[in-house]
C-alpha positions as CSV (number, residue, x, y, z in Angstrom):
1,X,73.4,82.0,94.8
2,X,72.6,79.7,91.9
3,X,72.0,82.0,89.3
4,X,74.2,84.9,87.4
5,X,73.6,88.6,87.3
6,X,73.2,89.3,83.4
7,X,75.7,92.2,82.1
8,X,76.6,93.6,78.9
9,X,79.9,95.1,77.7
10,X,80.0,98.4,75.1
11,X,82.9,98.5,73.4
12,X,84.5,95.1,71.5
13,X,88.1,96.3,71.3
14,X,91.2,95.4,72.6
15,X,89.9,96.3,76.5
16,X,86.1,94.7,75.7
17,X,87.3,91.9,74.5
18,X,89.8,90.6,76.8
19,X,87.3,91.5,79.5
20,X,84.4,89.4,77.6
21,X,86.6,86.1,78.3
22,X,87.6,86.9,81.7
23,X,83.7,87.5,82.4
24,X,82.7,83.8,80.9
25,X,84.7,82.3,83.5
26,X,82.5,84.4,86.2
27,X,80.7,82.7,88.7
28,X,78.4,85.4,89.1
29,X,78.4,87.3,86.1
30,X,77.0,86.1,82.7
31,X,77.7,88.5,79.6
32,X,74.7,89.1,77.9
33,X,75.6,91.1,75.1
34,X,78.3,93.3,73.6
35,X,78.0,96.3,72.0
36,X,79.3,98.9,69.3
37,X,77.7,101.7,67.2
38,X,79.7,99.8,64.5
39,X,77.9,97.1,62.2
40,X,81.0,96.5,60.8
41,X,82.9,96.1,63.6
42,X,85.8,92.9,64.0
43,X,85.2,92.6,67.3
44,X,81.8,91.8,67.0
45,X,82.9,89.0,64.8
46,X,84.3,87.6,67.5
47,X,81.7,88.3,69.9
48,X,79.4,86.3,67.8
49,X,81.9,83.3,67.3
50,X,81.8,82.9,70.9
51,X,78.1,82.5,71.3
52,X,77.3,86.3,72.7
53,X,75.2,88.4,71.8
54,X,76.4,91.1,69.2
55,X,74.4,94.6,69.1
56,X,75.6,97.1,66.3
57,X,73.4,99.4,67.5
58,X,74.9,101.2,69.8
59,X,73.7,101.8,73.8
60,X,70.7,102.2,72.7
61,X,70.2,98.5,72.2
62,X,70.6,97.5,75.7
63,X,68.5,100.2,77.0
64,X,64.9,98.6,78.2
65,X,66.6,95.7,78.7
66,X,65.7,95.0,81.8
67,X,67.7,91.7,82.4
68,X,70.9,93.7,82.1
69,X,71.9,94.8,85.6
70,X,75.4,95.6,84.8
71,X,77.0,97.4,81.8
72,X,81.2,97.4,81.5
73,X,82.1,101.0,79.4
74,X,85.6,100.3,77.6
75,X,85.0,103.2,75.3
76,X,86.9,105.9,75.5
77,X,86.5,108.9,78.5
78,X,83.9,111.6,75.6
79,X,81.9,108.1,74.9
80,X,81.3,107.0,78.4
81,X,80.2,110.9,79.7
82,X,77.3,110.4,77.0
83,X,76.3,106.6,78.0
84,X,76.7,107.2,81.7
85,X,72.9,109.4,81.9
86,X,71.3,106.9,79.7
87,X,72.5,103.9,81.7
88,X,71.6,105.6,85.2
89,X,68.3,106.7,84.0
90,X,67.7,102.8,82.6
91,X,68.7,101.6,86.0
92,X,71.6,100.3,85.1
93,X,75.3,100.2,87.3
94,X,77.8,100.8,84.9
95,X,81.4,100.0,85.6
96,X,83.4,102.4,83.7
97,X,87.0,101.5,82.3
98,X,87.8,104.8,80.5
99,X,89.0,107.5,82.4
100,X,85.9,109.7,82.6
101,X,85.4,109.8,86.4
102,X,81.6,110.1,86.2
103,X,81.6,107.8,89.2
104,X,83.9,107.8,92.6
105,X,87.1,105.9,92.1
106,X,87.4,102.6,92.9
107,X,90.7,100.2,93.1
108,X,89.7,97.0,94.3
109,X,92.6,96.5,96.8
110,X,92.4,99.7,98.7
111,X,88.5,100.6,98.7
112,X,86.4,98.6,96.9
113,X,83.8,98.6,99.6
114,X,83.0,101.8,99.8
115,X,81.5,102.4,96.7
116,X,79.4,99.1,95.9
117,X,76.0,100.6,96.4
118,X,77.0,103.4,93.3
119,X,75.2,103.7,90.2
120,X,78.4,104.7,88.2
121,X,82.2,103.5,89.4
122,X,85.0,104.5,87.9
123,X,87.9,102.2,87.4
124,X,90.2,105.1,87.2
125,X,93.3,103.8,84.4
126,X,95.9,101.3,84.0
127,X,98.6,103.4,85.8
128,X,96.2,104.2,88.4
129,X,95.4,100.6,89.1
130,X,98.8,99.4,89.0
131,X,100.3,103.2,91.6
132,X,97.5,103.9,93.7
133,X,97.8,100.7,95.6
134,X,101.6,101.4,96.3
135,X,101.0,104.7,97.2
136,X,98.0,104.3,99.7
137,X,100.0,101.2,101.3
138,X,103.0,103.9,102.0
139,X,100.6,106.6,103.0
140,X,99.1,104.3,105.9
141,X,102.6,103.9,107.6
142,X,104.3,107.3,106.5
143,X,101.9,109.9,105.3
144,X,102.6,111.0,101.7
145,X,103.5,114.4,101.0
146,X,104.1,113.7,97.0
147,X,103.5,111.0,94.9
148,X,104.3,110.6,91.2
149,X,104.0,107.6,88.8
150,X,105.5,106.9,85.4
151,X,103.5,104.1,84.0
152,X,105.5,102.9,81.0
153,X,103.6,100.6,78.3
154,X,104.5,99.2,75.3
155,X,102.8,101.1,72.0
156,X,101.2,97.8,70.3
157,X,98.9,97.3,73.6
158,X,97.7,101.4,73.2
159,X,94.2,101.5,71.3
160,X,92.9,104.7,69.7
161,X,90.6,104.2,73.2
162,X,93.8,104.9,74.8
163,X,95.3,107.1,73.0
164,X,92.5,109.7,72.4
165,X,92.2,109.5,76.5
166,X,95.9,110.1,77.0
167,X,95.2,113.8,78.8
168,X,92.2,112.6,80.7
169,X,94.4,109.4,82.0
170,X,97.3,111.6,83.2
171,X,94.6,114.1,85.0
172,X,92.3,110.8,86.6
173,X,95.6,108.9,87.6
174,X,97.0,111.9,89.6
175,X,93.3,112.8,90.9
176,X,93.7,109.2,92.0
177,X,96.9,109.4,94.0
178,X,95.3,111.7,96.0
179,X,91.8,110.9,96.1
180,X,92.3,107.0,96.7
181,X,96.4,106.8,97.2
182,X,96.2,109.4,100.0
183,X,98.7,111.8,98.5
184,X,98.7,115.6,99.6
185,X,99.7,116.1,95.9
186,X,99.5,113.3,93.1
187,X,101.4,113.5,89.4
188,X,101.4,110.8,86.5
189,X,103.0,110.3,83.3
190,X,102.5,108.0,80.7
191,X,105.1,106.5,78.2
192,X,104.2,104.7,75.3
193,X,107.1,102.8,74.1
194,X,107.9,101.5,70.7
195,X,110.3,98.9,71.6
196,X,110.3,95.2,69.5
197,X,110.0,93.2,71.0
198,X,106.9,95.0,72.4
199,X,108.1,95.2,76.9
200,X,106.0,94.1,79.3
201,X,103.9,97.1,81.5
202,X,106.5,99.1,84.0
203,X,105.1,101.4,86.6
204,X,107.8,103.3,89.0
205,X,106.1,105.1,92.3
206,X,108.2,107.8,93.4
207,X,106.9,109.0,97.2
208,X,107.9,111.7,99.6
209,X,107.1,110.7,102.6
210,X,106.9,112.8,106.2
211,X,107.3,109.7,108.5
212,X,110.3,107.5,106.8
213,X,110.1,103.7,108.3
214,X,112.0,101.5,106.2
215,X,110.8,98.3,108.1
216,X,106.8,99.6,108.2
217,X,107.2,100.6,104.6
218,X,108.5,97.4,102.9
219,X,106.1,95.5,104.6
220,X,103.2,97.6,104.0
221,X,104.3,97.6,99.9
222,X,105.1,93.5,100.0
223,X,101.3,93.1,101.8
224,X,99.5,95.5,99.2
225,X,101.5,93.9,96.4
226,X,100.1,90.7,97.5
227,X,96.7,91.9,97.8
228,X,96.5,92.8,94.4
229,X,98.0,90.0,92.8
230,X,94.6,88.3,94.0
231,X,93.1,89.3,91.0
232,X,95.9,90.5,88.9
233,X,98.5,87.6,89.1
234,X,100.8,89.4,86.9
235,X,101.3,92.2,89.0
236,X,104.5,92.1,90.6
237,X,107.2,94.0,92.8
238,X,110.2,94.6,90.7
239,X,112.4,96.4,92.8
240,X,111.4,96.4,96.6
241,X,111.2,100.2,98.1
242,X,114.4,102.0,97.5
243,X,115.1,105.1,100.4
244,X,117.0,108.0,99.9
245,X,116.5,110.7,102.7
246,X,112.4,111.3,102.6
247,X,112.2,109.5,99.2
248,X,110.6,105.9,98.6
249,X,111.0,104.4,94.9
250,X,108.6,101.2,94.0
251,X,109.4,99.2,90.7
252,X,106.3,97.2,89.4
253,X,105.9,94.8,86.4
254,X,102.4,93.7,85.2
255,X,102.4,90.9,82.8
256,X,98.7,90.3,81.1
257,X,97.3,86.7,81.6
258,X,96.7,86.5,77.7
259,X,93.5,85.6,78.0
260,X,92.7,87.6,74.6
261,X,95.6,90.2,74.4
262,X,99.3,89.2,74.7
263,X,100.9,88.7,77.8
264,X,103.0,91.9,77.1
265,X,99.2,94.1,77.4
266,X,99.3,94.2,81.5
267,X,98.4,98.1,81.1
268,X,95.0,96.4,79.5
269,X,94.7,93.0,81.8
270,X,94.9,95.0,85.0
271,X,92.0,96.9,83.7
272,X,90.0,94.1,83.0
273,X,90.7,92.5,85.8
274,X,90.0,95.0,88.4
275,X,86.9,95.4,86.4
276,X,86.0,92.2,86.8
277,X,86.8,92.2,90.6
278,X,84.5,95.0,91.0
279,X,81.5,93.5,88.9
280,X,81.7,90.3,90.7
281,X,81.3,92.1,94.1
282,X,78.6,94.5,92.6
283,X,77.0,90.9,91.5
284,X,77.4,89.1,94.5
285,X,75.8,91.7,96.6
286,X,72.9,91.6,94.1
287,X,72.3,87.4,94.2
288,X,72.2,88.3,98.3
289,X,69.0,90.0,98.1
């Protein structure tokens, strides 16, 4: 496997960007090109300065391309569901970041091999990254009855991408609990929090459970914590599994790797990295053949 699978990224904001610098670190991936529908665009100043390829032209400037294997959407959910037919009809796998769920849903520590040979996955959201591995560790040992997340995140690291999404993130996160988690019933909230000095990403897993194990359940959480912090090394028990009758309370903390956005931006970093998990599989599979 000597050479790199070419990719381009649409979208240079706060979510492209951070992911364009984790990518140039790839063994397997090399960004091609990054694109906006905006000529005018600051992150395409950026994109430029680094020695990438900068398209103002929107999708349509990557489509034909037949060097790009993989495209990375971090858009928002209305721009992805029109890129998504364009991109599958070019032959292209797009890894979407946005909550659109065109594709399955993948989180790379709980089932990131079942959907590698899709032509569209879905990365579900930041609170669904961060949860859905909690909740699918407790539903393996103790079978989840309810599951219900409150990701908290400070306001500075949410991006008009994030903020004109914020219904579609509460409905894909939940769909998530259940679809990946396990969950007979899944809910999510997002917080967006003002504070100054900006706080560092806080996710709290609240579980009912039908099968309480206190032993089977802290180990299953400290094994899947560990699992993700593989990719994400910010990502990090808080407060291990609190019990109270049927009831199983996880505290997480996600601190960003700062690569582009500040350290306080883990709702963004465990995006991009769980992206980047999932493209370098997608690639890897493709150097194989």
């Amino acid at each position: 496997m000597n050479n790199k699978v070419k990719a381009a990224i649409i979208g240079p904001g706060n979510i492209g960007l951070d992911l364009m610098f984790k990518l140039m670190r790839s063994d397997y991936i090399e960004v091609d090109s990054v694109v906006s529908a905006n000529p005018n665009s600051k992150g395409l100043k950026i994109v430029r300065k680094n020695g990438i390829t900068a398209i103002d032209k929107g999708v349509e400037g990557i489509i034909g391309n037949k060097d790009i294997k993989i495209v990375f959407d971090a858009t928002s959910a209305r721009a992805h569901q029109a890129h998504a037919p364009l991109l599958a009809d070019d032959n292209k796998i797009a890894i979407d970041l946005t909550p659109a769920a065109v594709g399955p849903y993948v989180i790379p520590a709980v089932n990131i091999n079942q959907h590698l040979d899709e032509t569209n996955i879905n990365m579900v959201t930041c609170g669904g990254q961060a949860t859905t591995p909690i909740v699918a560790a407790i539903n393996e040992v103790a079978d989840v009855e309810y599951a219900e997340i409150v990701a908290t995140i400070a306001s500075l690291s949410a991006g008009p991408g994030t903020r004109a999404s914020i219904d579609e993130f509460t409905e894909t996160t939940a769909r998530g609990l259940v679809e990946v988690g396990g969950a007979d019933r899944g809910k999510a909230i997002i917080i967006l929090n003002p504070a100054e000095p900006p706080l560092i990403m806080r996710d709290t897993v609240y579980t009912q459970v039908k099968n309480l194990d206190k032993e089977a359940i802290t180990l299953a959480v400290e094994k899947m914590v560990a699992k993700v912090k593989k990719y994400v090394p910010g990502y990090t028990l808080k407060v291990p599994p609190i019990f109270d009758g049927n009831k199983v309370t996880v505290m997480l903390e996600i601190e960003g790797a700062g690569d582009y956005l500040p350290k306080y931006s883990g709702n963004l970093d465990i995006m991009t990295s769980a992206a980047k998990a999932v493209g370098e599989e997608v690639a890897m599979r493709m150097l194989r053949k």
